[in-house]
PQR file with spaces between the fields and no chain letter, atoms N, CA, C, O and H, PARSE charges and radii, in Angstrom:
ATOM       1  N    UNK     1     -59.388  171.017  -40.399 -0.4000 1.5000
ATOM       2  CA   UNK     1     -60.269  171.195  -39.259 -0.0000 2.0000
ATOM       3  C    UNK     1     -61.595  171.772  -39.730  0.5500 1.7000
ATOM       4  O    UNK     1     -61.655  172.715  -40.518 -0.5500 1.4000
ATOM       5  N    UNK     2     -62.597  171.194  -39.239 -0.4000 1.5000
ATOM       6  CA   UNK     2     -63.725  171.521  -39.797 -0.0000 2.0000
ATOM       7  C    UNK     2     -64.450  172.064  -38.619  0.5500 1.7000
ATOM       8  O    UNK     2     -65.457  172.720  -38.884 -0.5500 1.4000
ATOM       9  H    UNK     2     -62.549  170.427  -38.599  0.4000 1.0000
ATOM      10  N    UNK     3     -64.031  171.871  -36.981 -0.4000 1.5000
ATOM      11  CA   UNK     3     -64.956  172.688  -36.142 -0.0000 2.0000
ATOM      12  C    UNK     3     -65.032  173.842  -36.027  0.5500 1.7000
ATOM      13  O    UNK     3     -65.679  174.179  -35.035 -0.5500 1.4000
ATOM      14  H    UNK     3     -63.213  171.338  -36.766  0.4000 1.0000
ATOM      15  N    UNK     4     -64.703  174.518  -36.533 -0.4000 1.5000
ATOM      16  CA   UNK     4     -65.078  176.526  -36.632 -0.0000 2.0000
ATOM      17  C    UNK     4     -63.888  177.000  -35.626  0.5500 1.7000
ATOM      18  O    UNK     4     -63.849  178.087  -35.049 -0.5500 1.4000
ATOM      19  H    UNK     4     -64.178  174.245  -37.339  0.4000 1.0000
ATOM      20  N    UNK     5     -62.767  175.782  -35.524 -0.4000 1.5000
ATOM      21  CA   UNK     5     -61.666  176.047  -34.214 -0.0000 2.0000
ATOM      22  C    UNK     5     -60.337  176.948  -35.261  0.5500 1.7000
ATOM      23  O    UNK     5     -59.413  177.399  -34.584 -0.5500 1.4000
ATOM      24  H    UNK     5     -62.799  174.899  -35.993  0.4000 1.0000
ATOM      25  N    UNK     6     -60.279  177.106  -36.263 -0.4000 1.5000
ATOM      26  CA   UNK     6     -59.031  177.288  -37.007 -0.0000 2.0000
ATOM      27  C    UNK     6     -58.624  178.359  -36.531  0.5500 1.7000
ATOM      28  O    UNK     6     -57.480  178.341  -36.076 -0.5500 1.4000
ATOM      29  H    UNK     6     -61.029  176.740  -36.813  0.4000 1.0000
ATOM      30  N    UNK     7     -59.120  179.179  -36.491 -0.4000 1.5000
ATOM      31  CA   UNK     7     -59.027  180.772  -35.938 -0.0000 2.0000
ATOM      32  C    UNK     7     -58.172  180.915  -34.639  0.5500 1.7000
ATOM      33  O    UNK     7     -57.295  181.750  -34.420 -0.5500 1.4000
ATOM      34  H    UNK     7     -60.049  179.194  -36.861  0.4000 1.0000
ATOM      35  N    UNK     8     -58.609  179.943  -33.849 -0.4000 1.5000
ATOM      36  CA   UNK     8     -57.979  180.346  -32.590 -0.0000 2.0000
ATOM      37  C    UNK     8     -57.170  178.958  -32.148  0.5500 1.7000
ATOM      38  O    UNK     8     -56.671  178.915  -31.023 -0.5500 1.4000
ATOM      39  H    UNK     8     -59.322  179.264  -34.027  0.4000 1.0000
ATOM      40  N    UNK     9     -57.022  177.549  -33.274 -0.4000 1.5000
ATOM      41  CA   UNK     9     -56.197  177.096  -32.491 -0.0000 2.0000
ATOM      42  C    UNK     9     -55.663  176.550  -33.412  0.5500 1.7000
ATOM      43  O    UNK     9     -56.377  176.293  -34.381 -0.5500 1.4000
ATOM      44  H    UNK     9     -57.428  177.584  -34.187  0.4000 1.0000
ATOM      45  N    UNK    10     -54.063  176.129  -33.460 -0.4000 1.5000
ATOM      46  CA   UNK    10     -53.293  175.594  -34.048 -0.0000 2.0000
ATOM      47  C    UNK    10     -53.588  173.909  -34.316  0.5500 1.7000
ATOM      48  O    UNK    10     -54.584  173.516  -33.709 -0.5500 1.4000
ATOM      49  H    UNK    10     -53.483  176.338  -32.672  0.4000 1.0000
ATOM      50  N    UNK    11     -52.879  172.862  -35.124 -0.4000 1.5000
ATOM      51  CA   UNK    11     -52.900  171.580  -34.834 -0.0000 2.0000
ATOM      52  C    UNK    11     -52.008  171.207  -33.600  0.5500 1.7000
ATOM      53  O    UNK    11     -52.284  170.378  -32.734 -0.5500 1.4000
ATOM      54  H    UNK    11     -52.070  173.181  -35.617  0.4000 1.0000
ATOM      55  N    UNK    12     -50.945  171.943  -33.688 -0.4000 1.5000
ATOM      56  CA   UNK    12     -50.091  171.587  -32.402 -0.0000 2.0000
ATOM      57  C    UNK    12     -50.789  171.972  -31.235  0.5500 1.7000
ATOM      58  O    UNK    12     -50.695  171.328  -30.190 -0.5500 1.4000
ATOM      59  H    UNK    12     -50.721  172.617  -34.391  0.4000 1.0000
ATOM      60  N    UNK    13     -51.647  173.225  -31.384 -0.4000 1.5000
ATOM      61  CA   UNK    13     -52.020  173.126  -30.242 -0.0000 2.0000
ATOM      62  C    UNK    13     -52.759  172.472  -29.336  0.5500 1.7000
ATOM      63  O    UNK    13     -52.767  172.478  -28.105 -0.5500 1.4000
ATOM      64  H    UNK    13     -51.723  173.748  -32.234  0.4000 1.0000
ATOM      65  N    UNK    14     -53.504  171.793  -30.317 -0.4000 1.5000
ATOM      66  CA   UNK    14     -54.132  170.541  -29.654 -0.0000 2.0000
ATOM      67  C    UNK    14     -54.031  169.337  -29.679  0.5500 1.7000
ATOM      68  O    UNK    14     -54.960  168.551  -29.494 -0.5500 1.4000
ATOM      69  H    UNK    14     -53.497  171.788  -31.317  0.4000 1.0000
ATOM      70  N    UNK    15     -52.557  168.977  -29.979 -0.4000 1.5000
ATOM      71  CA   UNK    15     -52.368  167.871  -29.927 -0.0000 2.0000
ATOM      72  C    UNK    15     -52.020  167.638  -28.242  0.5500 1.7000
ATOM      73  O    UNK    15     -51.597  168.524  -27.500 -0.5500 1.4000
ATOM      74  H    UNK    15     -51.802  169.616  -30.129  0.4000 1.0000
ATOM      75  N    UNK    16     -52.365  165.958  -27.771 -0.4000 1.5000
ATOM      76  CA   UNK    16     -51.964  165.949  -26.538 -0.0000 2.0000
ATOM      77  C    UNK    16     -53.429  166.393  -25.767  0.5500 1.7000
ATOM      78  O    UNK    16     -53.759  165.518  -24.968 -0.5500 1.4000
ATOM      79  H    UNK    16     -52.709  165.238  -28.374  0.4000 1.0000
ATOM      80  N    UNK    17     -54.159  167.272  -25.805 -0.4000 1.5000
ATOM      81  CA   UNK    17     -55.803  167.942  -25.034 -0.0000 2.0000
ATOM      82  C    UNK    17     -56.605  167.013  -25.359  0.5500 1.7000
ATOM      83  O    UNK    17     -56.857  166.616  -26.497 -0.5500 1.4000
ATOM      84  H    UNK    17     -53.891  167.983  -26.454  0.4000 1.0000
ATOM      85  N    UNK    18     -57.200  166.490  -23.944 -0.4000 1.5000
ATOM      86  CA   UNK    18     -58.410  165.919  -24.061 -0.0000 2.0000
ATOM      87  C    UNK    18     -59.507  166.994  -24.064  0.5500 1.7000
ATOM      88  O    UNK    18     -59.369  167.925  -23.271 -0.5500 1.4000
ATOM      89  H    UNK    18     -56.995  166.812  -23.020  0.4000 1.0000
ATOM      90  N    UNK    19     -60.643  166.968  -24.915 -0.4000 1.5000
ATOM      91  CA   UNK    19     -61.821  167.776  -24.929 -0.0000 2.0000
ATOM      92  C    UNK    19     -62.838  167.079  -25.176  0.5500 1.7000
ATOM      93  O    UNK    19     -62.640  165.864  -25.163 -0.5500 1.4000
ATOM      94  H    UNK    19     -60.755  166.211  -25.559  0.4000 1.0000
ATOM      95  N    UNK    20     -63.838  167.418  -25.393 -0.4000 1.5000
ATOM      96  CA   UNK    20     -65.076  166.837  -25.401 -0.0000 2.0000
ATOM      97  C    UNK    20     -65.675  167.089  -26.340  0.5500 1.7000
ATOM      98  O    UNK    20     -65.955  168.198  -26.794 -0.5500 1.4000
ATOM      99  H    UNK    20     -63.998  168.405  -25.404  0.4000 1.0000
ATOM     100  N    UNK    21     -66.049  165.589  -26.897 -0.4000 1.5000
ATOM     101  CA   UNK    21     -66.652  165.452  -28.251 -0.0000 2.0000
ATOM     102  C    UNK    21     -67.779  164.553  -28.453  0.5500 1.7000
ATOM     103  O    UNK    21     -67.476  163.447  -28.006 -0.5500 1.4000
ATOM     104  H    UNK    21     -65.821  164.688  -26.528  0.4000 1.0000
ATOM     105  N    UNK    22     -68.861  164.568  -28.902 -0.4000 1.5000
ATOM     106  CA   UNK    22     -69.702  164.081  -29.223 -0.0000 2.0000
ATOM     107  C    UNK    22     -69.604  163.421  -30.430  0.5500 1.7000
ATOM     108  O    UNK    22     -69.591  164.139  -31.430 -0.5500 1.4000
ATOM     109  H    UNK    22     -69.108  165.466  -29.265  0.4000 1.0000
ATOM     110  N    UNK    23     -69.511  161.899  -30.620 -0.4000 1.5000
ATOM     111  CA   UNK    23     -69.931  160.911  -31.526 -0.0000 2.0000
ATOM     112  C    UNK    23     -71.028  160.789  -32.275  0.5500 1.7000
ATOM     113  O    UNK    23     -72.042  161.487  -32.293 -0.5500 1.4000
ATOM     114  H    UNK    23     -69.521  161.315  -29.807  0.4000 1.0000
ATOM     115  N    UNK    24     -70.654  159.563  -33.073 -0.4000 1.5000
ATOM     116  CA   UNK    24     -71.609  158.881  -33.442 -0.0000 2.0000
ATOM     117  C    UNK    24     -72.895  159.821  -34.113  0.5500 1.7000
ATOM     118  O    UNK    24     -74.011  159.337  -33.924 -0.5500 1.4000
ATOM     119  H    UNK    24     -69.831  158.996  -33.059  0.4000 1.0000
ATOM     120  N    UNK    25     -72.852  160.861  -34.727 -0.4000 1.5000
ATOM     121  CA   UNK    25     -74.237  162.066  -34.996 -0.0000 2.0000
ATOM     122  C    UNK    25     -74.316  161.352  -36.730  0.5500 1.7000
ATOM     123  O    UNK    25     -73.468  160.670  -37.306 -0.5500 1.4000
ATOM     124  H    UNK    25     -71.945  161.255  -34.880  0.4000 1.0000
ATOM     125  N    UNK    26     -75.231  161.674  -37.059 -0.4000 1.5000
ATOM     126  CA   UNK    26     -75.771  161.700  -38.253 -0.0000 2.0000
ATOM     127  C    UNK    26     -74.547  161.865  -39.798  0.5500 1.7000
ATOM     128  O    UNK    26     -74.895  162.905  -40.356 -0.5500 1.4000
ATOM     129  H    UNK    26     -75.920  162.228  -36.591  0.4000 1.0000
ATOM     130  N    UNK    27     -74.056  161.607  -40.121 -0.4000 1.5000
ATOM     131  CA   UNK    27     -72.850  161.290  -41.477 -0.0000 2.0000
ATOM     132  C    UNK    27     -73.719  163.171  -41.736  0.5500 1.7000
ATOM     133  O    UNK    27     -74.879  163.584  -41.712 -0.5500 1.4000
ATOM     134  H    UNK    27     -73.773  160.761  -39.668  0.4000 1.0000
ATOM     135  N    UNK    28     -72.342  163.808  -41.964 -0.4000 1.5000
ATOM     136  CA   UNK    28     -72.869  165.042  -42.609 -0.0000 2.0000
ATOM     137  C    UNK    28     -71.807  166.033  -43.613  0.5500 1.7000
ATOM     138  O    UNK    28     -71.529  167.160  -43.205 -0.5500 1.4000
ATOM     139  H    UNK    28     -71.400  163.473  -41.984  0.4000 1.0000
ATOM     140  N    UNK    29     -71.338  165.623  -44.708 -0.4000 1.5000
ATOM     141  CA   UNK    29     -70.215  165.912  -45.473 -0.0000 2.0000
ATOM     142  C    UNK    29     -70.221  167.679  -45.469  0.5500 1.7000
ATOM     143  O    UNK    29     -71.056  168.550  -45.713 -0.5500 1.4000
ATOM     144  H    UNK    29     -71.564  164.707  -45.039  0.4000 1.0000
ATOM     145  N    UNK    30     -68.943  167.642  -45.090 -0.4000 1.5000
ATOM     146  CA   UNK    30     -68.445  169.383  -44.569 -0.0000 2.0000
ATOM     147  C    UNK    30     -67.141  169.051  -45.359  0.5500 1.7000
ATOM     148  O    UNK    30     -66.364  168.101  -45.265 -0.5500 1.4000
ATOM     149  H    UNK    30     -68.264  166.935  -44.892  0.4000 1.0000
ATOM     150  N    UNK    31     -67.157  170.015  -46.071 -0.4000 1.5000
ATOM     151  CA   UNK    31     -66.184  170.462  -47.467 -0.0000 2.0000
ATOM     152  C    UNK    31     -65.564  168.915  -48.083  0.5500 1.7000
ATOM     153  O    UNK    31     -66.263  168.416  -48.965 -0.5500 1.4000
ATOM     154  H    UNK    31     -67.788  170.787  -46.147  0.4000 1.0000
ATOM     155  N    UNK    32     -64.621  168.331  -47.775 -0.4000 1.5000
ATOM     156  CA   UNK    32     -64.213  167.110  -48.823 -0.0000 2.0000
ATOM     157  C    UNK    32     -63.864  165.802  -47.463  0.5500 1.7000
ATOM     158  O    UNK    32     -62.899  165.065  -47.263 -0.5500 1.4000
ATOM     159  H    UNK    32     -64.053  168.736  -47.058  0.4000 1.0000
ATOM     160  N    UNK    33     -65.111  165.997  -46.782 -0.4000 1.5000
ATOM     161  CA   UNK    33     -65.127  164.523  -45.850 -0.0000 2.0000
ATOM     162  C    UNK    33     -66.407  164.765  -45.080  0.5500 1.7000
ATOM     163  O    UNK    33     -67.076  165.741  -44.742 -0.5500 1.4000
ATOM     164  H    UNK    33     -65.895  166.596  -46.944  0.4000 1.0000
ATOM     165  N    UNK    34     -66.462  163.263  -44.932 -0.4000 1.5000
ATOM     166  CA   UNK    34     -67.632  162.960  -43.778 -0.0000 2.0000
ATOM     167  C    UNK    34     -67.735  163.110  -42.454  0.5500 1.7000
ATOM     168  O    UNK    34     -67.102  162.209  -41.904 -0.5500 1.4000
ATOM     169  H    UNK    34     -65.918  162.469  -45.206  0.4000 1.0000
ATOM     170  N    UNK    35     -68.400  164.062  -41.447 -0.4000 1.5000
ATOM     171  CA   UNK    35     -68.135  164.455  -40.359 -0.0000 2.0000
ATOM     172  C    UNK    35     -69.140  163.685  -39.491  0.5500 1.7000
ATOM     173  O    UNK    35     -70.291  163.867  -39.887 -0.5500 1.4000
ATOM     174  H    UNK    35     -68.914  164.794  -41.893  0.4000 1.0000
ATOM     175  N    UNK    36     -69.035  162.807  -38.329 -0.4000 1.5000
ATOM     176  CA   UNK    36     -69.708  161.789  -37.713 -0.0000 2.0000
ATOM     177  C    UNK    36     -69.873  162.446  -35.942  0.5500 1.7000
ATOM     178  O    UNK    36     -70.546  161.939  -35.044 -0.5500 1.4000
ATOM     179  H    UNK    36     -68.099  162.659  -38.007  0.4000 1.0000
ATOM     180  N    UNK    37     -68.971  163.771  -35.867 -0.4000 1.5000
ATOM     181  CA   UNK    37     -68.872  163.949  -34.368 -0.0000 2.0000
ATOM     182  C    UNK    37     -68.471  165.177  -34.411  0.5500 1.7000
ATOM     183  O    UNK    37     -67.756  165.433  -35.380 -0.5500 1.4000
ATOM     184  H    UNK    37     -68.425  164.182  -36.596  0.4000 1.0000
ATOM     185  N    UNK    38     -68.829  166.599  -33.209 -0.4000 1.5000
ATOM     186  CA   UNK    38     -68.819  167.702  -32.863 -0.0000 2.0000
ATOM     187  C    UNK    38     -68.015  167.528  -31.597  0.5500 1.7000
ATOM     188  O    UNK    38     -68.047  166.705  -30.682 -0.5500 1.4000
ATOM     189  H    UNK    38     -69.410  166.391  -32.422  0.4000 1.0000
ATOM     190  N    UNK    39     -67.055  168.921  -31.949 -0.4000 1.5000
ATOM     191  CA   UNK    39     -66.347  169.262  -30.675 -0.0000 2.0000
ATOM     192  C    UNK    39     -67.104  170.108  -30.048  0.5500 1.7000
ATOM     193  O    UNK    39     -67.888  170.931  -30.522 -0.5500 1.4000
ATOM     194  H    UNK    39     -67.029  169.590  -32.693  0.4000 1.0000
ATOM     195  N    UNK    40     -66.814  169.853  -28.831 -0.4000 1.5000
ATOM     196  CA   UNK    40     -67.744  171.000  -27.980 -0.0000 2.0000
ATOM     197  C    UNK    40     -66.761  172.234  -27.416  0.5500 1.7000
ATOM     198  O    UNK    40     -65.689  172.146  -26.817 -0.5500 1.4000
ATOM     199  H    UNK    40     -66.177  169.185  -28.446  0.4000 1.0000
ATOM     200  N    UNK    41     -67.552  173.473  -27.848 -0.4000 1.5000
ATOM     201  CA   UNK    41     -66.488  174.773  -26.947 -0.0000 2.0000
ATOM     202  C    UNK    41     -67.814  175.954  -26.754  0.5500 1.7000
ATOM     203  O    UNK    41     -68.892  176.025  -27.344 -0.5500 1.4000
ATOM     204  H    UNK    41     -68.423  173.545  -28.335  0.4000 1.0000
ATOM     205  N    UNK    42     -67.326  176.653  -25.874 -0.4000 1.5000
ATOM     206  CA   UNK    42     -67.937  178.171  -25.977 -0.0000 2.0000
ATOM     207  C    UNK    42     -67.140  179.244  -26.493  0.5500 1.7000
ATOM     208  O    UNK    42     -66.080  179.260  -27.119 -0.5500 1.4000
ATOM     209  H    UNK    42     -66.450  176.595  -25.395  0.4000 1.0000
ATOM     210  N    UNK    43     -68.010  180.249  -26.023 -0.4000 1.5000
ATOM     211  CA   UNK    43     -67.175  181.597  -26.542 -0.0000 2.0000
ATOM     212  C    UNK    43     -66.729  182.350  -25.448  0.5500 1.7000
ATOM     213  O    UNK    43     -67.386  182.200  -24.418 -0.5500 1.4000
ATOM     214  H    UNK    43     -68.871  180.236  -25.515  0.4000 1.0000
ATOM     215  N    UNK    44     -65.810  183.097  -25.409 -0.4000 1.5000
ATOM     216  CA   UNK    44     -65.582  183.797  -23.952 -0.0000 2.0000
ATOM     217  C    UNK    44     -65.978  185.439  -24.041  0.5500 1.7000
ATOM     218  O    UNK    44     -65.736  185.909  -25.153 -0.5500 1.4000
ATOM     219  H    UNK    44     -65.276  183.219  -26.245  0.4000 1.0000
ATOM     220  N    UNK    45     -66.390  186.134  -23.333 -0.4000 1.5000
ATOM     221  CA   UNK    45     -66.602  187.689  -23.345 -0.0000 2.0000
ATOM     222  C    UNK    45     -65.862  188.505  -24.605  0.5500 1.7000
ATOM     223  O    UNK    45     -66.027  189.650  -25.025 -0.5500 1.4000
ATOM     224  H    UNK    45     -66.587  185.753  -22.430  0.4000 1.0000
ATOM     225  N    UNK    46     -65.030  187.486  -25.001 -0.4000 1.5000
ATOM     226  CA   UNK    46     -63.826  188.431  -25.886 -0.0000 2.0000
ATOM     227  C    UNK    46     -64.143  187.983  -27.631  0.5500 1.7000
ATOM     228  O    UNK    46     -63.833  188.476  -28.715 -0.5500 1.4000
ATOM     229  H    UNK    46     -64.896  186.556  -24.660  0.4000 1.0000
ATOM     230  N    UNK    47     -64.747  187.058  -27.283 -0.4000 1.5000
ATOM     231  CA   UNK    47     -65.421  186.036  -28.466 -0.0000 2.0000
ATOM     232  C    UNK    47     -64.109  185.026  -28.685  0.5500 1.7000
ATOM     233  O    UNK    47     -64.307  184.365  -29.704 -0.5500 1.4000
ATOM     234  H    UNK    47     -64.999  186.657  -26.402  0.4000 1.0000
ATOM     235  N    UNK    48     -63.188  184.785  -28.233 -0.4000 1.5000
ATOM     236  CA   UNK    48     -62.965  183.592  -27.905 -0.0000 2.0000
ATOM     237  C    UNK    48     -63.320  182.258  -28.176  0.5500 1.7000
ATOM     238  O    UNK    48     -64.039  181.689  -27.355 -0.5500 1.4000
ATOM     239  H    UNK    48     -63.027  185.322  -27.405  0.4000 1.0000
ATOM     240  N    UNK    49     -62.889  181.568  -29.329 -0.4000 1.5000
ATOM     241  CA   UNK    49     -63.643  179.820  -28.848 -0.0000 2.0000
ATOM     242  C    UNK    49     -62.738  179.288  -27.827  0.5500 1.7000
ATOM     243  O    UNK    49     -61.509  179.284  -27.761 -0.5500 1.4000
ATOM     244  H    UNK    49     -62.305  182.031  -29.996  0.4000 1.0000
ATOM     245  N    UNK    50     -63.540  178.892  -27.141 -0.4000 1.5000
ATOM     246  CA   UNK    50     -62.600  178.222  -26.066 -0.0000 2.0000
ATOM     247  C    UNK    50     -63.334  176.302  -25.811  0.5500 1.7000
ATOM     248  O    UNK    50     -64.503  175.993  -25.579 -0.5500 1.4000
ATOM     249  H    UNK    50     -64.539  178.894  -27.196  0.4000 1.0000
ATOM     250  N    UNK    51     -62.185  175.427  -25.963 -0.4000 1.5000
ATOM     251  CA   UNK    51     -62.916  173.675  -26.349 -0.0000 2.0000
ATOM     252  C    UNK    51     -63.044  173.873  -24.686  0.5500 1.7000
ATOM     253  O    UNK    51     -62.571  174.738  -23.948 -0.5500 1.4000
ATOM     254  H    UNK    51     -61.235  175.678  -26.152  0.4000 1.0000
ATOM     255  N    UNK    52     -63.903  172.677  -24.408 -0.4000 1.5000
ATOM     256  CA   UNK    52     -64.416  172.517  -23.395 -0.0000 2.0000
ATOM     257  C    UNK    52     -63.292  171.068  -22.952  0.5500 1.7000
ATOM     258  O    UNK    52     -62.579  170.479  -23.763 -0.5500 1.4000
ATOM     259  H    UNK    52     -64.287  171.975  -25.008  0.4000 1.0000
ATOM     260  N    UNK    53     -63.396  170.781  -21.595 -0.4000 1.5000
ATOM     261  CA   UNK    53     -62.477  169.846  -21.688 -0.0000 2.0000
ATOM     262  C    UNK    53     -62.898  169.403  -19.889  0.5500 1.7000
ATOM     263  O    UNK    53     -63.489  170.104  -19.068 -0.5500 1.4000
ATOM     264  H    UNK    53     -63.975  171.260  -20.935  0.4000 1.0000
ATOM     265  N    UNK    54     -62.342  168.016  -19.725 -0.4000 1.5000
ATOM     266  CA   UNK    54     -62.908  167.364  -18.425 -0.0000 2.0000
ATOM     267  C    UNK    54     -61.615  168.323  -17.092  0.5500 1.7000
ATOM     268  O    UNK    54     -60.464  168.649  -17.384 -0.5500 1.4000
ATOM     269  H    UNK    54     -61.862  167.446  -20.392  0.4000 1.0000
ATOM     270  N    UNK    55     -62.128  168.501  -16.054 -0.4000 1.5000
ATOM     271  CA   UNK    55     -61.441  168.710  -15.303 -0.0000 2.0000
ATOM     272  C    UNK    55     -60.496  168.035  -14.581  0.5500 1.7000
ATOM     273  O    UNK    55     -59.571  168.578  -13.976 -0.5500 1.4000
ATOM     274  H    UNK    55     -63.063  168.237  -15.817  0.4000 1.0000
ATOM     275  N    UNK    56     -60.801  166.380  -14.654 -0.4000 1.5000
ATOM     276  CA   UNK    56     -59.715  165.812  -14.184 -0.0000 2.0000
ATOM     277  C    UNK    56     -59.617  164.643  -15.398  0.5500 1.7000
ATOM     278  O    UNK    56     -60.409  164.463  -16.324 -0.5500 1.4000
ATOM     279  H    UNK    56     -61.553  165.940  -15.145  0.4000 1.0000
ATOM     280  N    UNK    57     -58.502  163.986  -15.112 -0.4000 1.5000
ATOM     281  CA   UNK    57     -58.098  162.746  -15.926 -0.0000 2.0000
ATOM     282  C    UNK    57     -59.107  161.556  -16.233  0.5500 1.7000
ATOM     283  O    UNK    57     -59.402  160.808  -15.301 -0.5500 1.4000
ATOM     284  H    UNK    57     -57.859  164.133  -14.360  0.4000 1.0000
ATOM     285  N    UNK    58     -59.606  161.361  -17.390 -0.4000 1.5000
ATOM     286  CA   UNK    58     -60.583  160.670  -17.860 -0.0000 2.0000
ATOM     287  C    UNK    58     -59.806  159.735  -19.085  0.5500 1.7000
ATOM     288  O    UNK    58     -58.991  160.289  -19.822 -0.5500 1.4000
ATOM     289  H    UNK    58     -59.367  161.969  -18.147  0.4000 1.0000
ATOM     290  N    UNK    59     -60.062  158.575  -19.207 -0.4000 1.5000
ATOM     291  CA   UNK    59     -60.047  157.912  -20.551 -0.0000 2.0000
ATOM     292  C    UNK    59     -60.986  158.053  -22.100  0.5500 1.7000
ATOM     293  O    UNK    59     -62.194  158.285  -22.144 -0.5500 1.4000
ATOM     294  H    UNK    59     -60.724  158.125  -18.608  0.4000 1.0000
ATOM     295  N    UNK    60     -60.292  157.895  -23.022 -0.4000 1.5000
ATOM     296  CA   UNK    60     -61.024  158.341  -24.295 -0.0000 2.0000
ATOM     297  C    UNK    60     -61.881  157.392  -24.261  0.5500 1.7000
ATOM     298  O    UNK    60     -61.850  156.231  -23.855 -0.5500 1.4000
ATOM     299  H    UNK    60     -59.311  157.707  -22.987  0.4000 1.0000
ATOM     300  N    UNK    61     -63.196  158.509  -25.086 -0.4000 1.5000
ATOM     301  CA   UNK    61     -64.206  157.253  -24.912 -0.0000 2.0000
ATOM     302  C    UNK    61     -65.070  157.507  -23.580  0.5500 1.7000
ATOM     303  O    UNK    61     -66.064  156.800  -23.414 -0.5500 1.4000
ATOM     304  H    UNK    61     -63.221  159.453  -25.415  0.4000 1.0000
ATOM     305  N    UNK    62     -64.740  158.483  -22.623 -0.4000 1.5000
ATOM     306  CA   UNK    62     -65.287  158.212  -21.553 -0.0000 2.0000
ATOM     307  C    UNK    62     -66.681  158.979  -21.786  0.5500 1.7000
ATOM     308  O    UNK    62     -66.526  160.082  -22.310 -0.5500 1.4000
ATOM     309  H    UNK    62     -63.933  159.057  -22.758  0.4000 1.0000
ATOM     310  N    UNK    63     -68.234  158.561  -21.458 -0.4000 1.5000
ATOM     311  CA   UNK    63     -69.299  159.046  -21.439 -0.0000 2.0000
ATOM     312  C    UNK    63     -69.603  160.101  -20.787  0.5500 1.7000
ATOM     313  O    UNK    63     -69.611  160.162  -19.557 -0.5500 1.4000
ATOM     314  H    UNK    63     -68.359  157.665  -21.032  0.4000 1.0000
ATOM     315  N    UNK    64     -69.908  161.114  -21.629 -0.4000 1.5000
ATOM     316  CA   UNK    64     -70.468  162.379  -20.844 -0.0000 2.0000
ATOM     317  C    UNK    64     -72.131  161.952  -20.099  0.5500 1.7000
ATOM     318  O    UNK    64     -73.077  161.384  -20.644 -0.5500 1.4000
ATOM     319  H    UNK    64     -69.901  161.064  -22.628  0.4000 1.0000
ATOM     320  N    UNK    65     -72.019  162.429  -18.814 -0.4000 1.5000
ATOM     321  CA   UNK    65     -73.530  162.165  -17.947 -0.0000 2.0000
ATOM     322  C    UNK    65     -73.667  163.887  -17.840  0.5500 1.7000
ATOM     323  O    UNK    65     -74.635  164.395  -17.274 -0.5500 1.4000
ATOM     324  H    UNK    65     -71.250  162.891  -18.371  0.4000 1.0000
């Protein structure tokens, strides 16, 4: 995992979660691979990452407006 998520989340734990990710960005090699897309999260009062994620049922792929 290369999004700065290791700390606070497992692989299991996100397996199965839709969240929100941004594609398609600029080829930008982060430790031993090419990274093409950012997960999106904030931080919470507690410092917390917390992923951001759609509120209702969406298909992958679906365009953020």
């Amino acid at each position: 995992m290369a999004a700065g998520i290791r700390d606070f989340y497992t692989p299991d734990q996100l397996l199965g979660k839709s969240v929100v990710v941004i594609v398609n960005l600029d080829p930008k090699n982060i430790a031993n691979f090419v990274s093409e897309g950012m997960v999106l999260a904030g931080e919470s009062s507690e410092g917390k990452v917390v992923l951001l994620r759609p509120d209702d049922d969406l298909p992958p792929g679906s365009r953020i407006r």
